[in-house]
DSSP file (Angstrom, degrees, kcal/mol; ACC not computed):
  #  RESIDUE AA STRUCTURE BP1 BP2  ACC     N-H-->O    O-->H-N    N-H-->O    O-->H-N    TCO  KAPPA ALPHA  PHI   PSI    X-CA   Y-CA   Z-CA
    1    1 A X     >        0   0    0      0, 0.0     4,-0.9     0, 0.0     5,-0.2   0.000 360.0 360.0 360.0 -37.9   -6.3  -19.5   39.2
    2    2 A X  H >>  +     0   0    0      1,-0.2     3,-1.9     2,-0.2     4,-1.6   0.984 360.0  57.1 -66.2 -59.5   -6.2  -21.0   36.0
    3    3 A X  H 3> S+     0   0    0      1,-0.3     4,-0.8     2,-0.2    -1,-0.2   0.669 114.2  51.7 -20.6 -38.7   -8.3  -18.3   34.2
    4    4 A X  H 34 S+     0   0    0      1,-0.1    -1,-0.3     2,-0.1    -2,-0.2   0.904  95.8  57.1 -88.4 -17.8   -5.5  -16.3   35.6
    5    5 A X  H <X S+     0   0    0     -3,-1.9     4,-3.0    -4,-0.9    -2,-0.2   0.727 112.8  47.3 -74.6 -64.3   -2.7  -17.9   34.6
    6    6 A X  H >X S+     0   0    0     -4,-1.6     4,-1.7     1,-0.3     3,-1.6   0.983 102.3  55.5 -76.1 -62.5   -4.0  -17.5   31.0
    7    7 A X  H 3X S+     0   0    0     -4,-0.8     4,-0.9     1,-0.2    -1,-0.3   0.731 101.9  62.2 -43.6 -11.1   -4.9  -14.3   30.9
    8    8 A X  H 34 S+     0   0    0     -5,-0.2    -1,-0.2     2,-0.2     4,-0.2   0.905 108.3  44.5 -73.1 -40.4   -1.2  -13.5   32.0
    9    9 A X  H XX S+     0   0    0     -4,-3.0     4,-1.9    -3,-1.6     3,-0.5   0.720 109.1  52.9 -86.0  -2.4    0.1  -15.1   28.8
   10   10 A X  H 3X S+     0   0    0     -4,-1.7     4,-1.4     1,-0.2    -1,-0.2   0.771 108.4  53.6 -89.2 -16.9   -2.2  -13.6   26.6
   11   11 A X  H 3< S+     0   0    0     -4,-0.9    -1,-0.2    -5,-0.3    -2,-0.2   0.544 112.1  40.1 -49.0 -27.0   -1.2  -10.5   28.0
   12   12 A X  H X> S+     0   0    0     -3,-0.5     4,-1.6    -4,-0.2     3,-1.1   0.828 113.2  53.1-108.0 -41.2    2.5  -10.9   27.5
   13   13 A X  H 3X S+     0   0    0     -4,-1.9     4,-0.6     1,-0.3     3,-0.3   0.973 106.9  59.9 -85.1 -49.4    2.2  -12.6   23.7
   14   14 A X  H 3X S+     0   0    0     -4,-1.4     4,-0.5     1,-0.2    -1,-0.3   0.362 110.4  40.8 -49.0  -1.0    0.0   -9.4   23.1
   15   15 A X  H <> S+     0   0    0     -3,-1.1     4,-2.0     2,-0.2    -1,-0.2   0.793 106.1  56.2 -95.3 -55.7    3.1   -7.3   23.9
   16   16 A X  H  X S+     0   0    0     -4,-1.6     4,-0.9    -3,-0.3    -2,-0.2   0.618 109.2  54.1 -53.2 -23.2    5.6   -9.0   22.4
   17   17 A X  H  X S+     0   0    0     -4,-0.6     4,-1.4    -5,-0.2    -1,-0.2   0.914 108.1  44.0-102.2 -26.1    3.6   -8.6   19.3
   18   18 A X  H >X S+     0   0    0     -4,-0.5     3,-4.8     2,-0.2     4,-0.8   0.969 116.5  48.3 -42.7 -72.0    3.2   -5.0   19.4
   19   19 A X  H >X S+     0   0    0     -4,-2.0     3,-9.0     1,-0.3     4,-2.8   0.834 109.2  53.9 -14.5 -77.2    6.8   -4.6   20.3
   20   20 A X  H 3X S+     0   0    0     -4,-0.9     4,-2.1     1,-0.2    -1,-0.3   0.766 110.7  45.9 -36.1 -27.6    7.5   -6.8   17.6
   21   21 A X  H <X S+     0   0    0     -3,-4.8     4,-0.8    -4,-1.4    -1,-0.2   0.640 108.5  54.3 -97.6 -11.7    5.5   -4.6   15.3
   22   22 A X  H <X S+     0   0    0     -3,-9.0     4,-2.6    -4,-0.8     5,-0.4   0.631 107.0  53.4 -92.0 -20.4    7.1   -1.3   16.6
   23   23 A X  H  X S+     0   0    0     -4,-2.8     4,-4.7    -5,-0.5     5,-0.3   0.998 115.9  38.8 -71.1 -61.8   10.6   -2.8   15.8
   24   24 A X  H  X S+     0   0    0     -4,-2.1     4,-1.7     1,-0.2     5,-0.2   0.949 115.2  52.6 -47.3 -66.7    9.5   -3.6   12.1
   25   25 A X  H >< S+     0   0    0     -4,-0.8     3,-1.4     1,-0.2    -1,-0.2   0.766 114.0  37.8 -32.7 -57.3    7.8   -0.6   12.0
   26   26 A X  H >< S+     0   0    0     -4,-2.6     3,-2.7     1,-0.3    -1,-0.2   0.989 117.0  58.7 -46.2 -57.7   11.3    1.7   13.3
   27   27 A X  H 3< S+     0   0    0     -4,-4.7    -1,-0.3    -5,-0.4    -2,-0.2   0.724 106.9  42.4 -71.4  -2.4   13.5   -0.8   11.0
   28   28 A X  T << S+     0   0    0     -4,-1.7     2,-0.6    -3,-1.4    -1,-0.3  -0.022  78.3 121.9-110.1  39.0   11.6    0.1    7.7
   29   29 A X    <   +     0   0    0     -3,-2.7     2,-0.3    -5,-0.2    19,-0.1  -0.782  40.1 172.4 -88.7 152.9   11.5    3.8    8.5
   30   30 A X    >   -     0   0    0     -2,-0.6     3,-1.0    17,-0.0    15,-0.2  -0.798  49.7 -79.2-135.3 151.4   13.5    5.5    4.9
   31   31 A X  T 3  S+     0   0    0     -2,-0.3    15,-0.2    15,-0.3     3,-0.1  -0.501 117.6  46.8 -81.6 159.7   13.6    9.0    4.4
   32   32 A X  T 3  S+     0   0    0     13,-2.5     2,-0.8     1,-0.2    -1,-0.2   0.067  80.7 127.7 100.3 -24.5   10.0   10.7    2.7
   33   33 A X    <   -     0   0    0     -3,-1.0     2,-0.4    12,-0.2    12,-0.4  -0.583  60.1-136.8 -79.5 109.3    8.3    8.6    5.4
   34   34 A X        -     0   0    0     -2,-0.8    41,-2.0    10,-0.2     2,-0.2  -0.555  30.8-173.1 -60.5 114.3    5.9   11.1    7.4
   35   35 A X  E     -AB  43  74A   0      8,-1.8     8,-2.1    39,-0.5     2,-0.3  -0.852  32.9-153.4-108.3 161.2    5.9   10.7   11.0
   36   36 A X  E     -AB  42  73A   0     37,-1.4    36,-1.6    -2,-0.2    37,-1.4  -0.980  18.9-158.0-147.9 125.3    4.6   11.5   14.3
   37   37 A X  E >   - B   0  71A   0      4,-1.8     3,-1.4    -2,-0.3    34,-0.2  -0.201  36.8 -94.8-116.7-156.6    6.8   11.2   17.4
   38   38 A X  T 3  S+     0   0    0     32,-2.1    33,-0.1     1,-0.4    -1,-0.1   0.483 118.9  56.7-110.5  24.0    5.3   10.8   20.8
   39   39 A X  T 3  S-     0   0    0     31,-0.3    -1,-0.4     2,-0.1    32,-0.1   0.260 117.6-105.1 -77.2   0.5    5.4   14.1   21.7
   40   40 A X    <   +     0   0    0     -3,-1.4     2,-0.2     1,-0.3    -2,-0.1   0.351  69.8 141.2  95.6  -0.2    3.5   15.3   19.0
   41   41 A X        -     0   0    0      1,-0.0    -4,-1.8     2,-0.0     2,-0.4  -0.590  37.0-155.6 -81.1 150.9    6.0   16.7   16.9
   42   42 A X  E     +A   36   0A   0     -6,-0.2     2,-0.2    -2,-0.2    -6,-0.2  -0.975  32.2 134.1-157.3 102.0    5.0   15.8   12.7
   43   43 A X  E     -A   35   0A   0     -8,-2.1    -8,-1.8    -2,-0.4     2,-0.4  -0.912  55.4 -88.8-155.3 175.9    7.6   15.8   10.3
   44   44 A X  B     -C   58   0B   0     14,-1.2    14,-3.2    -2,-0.2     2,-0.4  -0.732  40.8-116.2-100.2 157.6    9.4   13.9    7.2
   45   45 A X        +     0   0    0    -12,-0.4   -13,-2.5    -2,-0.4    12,-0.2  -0.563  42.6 165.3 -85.3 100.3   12.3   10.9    7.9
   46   46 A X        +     0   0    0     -2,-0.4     2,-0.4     1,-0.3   -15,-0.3   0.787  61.9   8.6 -98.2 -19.9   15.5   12.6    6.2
   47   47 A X        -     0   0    0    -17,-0.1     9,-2.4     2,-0.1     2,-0.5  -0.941  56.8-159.8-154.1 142.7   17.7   10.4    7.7
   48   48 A X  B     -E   55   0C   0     -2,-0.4     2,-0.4     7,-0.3     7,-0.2  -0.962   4.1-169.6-108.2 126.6   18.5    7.1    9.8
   49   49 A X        -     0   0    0      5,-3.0     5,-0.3    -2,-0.5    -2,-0.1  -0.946   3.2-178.5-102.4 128.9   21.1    5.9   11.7
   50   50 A X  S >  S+     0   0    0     -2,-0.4     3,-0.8     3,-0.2    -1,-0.2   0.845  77.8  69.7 -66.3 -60.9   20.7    2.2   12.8
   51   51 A X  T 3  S+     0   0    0      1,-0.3    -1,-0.0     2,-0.1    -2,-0.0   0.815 117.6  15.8 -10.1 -69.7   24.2    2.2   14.7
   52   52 A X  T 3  S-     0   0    0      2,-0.2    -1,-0.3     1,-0.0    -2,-0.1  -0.043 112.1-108.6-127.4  30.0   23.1    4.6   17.8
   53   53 A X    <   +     0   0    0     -3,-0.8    15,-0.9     1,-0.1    16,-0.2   0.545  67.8 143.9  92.3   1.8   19.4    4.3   17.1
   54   54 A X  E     - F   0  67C   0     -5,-0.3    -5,-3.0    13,-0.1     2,-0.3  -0.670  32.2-157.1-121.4 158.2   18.6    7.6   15.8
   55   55 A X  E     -EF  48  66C   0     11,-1.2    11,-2.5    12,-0.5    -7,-0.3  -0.946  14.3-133.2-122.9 154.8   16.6    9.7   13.3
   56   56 A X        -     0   0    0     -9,-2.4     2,-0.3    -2,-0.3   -10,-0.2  -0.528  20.7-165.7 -79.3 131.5   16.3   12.7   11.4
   57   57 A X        -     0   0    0    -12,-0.2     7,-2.4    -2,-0.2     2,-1.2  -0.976  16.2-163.1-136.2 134.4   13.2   14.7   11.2
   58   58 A X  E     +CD  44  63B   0    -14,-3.2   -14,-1.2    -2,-0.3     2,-1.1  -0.628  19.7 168.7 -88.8  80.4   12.2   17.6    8.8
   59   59 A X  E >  S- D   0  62B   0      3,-1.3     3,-2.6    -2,-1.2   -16,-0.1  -0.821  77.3 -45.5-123.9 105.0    9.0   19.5   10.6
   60   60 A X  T 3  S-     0   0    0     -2,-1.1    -1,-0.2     1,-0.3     3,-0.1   0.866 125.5 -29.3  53.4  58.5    8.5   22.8    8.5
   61   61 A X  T 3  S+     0   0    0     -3,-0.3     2,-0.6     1,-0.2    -1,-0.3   0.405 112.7 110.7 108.0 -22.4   12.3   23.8    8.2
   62   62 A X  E <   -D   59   0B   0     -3,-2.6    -3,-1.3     2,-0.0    -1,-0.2  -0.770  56.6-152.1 -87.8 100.2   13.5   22.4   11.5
   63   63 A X  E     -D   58   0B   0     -2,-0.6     2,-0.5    -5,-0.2    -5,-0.2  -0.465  28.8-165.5 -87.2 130.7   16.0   19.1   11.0
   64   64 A X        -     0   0    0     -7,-2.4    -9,-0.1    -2,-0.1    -1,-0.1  -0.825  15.3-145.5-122.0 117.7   15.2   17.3   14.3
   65   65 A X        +     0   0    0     -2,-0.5     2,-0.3    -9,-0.1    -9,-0.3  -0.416  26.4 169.5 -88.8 148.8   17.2   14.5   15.9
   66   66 A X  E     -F   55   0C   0    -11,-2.5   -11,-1.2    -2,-0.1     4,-0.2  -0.743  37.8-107.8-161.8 113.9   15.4   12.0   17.8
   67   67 A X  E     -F   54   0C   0     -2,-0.3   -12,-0.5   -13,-0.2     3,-0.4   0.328  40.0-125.2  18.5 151.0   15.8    8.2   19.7
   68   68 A X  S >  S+     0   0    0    -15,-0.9     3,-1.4   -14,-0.2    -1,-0.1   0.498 115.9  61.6 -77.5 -10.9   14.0    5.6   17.5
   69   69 A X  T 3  S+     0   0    0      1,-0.2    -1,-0.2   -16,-0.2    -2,-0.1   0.273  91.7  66.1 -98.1  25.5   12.2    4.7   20.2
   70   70 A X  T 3  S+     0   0    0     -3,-0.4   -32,-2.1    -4,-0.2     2,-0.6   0.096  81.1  92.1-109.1   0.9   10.7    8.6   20.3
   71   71 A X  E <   -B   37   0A   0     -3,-1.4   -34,-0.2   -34,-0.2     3,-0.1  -0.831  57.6-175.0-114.4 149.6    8.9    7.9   16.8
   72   72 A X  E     -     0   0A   0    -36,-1.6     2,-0.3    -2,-0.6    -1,-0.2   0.691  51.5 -29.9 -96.2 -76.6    5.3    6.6   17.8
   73   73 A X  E    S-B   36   0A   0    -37,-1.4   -37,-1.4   -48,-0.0     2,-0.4  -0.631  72.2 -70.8-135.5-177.8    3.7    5.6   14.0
   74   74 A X  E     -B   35   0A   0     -2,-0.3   -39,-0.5   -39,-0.2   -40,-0.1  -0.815  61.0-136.4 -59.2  89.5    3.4    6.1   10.6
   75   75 A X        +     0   0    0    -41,-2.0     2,-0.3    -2,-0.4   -41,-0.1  -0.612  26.8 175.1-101.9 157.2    1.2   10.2   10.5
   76   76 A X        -     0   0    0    -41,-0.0     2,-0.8     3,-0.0     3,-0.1  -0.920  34.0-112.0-132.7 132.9   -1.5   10.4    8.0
   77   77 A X        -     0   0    0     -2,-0.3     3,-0.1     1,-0.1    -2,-0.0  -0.387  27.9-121.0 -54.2  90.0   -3.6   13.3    7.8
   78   78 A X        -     0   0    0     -2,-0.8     2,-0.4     1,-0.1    -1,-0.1   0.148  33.4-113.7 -50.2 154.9   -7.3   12.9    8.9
   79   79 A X        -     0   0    0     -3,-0.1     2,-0.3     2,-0.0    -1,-0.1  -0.592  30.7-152.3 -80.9 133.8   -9.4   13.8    6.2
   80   80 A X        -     0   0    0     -2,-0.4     2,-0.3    -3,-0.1    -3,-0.0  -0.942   6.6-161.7-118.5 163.4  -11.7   17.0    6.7
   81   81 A X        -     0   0    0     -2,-0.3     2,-0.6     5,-0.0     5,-0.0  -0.917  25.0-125.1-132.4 135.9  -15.0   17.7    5.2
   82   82 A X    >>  -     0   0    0     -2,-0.3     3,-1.9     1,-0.1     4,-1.2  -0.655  22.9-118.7 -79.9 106.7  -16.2   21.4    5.2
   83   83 A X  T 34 S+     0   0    0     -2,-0.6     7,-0.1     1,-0.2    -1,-0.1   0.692 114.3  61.0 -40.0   1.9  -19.8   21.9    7.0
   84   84 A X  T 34 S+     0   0    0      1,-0.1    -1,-0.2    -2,-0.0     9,-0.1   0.684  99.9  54.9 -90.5 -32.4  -20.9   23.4    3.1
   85   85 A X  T <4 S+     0   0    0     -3,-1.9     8,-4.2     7,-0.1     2,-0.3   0.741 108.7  52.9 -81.9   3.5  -20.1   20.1    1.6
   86   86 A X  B  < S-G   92   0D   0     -4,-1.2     6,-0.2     6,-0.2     4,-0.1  -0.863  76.2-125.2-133.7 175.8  -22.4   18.2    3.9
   87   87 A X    >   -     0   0    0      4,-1.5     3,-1.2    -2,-0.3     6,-0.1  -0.045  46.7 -81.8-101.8-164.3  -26.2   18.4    5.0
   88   88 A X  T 3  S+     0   0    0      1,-0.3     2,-0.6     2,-0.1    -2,-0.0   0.958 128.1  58.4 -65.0 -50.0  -27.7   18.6    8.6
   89   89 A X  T 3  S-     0   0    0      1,-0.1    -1,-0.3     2,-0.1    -2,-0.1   0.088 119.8-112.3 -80.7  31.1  -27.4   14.7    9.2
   90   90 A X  S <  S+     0   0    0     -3,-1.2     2,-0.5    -2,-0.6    -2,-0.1   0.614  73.8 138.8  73.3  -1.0  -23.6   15.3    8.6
   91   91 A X        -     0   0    0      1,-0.1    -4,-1.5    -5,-0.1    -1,-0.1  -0.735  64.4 -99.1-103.4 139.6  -23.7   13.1    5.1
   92   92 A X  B     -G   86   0D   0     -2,-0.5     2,-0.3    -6,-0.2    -6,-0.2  -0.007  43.6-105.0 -80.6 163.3  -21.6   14.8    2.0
   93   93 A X        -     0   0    0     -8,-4.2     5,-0.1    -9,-0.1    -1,-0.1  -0.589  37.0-121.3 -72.5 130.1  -24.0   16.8   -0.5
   94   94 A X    >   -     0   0    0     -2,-0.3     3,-2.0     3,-0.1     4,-0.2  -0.292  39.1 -89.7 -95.7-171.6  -24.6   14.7   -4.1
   95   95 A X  T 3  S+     0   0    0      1,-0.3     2,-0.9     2,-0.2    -2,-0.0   0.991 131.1  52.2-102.6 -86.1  -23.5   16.4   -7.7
   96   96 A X  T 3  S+     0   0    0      2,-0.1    -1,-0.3    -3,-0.0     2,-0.3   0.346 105.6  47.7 -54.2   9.3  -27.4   17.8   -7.5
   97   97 A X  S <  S+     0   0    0     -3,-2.0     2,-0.3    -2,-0.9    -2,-0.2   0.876  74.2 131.6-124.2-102.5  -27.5   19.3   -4.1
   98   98 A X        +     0   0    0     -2,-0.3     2,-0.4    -4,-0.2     3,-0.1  -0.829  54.8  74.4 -56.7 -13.1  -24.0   21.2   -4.7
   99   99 A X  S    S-     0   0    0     -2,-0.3   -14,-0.0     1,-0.2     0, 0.0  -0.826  74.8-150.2-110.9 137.1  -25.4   24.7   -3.4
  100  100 A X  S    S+     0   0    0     -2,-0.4     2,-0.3     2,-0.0    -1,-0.2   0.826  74.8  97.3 -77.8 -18.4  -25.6   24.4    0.7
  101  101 A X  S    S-     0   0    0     -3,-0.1     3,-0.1     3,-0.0    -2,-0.1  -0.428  79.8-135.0 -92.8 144.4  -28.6   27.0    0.3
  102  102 A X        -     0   0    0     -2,-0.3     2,-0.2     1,-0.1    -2,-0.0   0.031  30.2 -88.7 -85.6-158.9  -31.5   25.3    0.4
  103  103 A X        -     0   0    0      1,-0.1     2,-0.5     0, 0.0    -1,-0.1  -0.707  42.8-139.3-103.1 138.2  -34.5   26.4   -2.7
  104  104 A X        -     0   0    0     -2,-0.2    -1,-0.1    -3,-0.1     5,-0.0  -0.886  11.8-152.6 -99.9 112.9  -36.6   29.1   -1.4
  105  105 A X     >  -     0   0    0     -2,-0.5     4,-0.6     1,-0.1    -1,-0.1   0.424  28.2-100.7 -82.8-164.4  -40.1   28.9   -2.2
  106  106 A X  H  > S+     0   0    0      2,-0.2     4,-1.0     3,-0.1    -1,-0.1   0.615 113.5  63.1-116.1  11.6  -42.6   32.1   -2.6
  107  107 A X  H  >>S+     0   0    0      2,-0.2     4,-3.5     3,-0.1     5,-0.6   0.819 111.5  43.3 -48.6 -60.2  -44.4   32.0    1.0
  108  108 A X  H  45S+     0   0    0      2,-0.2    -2,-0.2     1,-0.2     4,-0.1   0.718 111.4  52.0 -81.7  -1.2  -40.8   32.7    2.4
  109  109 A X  H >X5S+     0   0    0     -4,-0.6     4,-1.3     2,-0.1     3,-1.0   0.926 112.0  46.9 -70.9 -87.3  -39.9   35.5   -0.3
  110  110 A X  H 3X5S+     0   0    0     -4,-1.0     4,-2.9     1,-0.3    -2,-0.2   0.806 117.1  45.8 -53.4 -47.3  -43.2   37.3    0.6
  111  111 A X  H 3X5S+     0   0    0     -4,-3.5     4,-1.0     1,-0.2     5,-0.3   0.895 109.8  51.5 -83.3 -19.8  -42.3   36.9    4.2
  112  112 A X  H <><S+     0   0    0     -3,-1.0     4,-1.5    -5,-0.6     3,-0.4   0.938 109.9  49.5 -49.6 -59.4  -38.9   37.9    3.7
  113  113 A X  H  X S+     0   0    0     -4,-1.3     4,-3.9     2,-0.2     5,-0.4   0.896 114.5  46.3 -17.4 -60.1  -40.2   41.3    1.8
  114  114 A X  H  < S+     0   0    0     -4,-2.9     4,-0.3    -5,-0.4    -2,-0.1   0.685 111.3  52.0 -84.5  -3.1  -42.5   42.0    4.6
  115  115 A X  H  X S+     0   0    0     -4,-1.0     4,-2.4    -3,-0.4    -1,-0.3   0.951 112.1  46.2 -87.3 -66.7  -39.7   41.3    7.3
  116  116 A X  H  X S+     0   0    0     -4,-1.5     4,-3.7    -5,-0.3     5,-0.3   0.875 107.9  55.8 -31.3 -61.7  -37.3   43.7    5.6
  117  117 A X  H  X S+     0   0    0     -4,-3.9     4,-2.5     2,-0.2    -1,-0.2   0.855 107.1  49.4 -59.0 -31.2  -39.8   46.6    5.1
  118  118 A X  H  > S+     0   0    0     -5,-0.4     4,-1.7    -4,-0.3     5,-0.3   0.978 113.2  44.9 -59.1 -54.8  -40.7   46.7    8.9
  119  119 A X  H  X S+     0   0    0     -4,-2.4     4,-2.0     1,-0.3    -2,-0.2   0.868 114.7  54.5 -83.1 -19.9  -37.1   46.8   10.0
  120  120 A X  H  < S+     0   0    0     -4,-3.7    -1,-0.3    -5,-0.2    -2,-0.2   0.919 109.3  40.4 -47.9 -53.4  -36.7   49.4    7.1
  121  121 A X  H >X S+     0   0    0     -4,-2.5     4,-1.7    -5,-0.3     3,-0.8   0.871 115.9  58.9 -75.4 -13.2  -39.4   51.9    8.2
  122  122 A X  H 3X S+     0   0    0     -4,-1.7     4,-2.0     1,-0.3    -2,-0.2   0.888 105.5  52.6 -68.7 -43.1  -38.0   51.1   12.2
  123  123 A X  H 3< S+     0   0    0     -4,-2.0     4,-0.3    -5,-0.3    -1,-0.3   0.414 104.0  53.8 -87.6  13.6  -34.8   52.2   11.1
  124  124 A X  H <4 S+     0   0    0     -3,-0.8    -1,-0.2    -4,-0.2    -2,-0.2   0.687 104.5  51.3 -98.8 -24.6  -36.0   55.2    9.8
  125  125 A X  H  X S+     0   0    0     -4,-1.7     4,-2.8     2,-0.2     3,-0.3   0.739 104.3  57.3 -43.5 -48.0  -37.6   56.4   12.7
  126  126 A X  H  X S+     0   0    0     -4,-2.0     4,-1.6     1,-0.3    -1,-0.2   0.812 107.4  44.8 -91.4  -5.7  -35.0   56.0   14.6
  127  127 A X  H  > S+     0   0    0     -4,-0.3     4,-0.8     2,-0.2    -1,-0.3   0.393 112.0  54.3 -72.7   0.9  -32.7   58.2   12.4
  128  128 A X  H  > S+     0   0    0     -3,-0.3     4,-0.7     2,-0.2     3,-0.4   0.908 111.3  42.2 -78.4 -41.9  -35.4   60.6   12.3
  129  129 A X  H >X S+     0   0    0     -4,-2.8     4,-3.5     1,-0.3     3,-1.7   0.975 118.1  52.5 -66.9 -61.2  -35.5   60.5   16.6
  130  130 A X  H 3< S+     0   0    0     -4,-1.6    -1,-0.3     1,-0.3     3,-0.3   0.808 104.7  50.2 -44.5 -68.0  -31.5   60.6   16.3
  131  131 A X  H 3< S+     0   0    0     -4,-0.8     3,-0.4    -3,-0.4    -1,-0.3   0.622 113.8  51.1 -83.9 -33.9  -31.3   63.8   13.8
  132  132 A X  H XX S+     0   0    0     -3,-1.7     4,-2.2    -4,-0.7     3,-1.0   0.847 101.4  55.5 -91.0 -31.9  -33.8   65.8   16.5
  133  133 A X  T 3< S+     0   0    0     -4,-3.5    -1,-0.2    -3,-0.3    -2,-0.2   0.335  91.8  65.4-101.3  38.0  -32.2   65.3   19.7
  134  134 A X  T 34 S+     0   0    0     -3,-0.4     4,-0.3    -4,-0.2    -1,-0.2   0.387 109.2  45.0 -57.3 -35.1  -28.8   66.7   18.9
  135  135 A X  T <4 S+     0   0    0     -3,-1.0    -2,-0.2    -4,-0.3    -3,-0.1   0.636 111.9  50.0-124.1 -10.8  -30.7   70.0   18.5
  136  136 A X  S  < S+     0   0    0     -4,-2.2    -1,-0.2     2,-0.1    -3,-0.1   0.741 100.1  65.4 -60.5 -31.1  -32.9   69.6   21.8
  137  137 A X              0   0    0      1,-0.3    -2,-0.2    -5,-0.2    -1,-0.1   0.704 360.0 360.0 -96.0 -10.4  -29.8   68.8   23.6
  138  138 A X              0   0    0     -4,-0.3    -1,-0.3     0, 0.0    -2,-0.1   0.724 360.0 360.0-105.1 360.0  -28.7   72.7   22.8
């Protein structure tokens, strides 16, 4: 009972501080501040009204009005990394690795050559076979 008791206020002072922390958050919003509302919509602050609660949103051209209590957080952009700047185990490429292909040695040149030349004389075969039965088929 007790055990419950507590976990009931520590539940409730953890709310109260969020709250508390979305209110700062809403009352220092300015315009320029990039934001993300809880629908998903991602645009810049041009204006706030304190009075009736409301904001201005810029998202690509659109001025959008919205509740304060419809803006979620703060948005910052996740960072992306391009799969050429980083190796197999995912970890970015250093100032000597800059090229993603890796150095090819001269076993895999020679089989490379010999790989090429097969499928070379195969594809000549079969344009030969191609060029004869067009003139079977009249």
């Amino acid at each position: 009972m007790v055990a419950m008791v507590g976990l009931m206020i520590w539940q409730s002072r953890n709310a109260r501080k969020q709250e508390s922390d979305l209110r700062d958050f809403r009352e220092s919003l300015e315009p320029g501040t990039e934001v993300i509302t809880i629908g998903g919509i991602i645009g810049k602050v041009v204006s706030v009204d304190t009075q009736y609660e409301e904001i201005v949103i810029d998202s690509e051209g659109s001025l959008l009005r919205f509740a304060f209590r419809a803006v979620n957080k703060a948005y910052t952009r996740p960072a992306y990394v391009s799969d050429d700047e980083v190796d197999e185990d995912g970890n970015p490429l250093t100032d000597d690795n800059d090229s993603p292909q890796e150095s090819i040695d001269e076993d895999n040149v020679a089989d490379q050559v010999a790989i090429e030349a097969s499928s070379e004389d195969a594809e000549e075969g079969t344009v030969e076979e191609e060029a004869k039965s067009p003139s079977e088929q009249f």
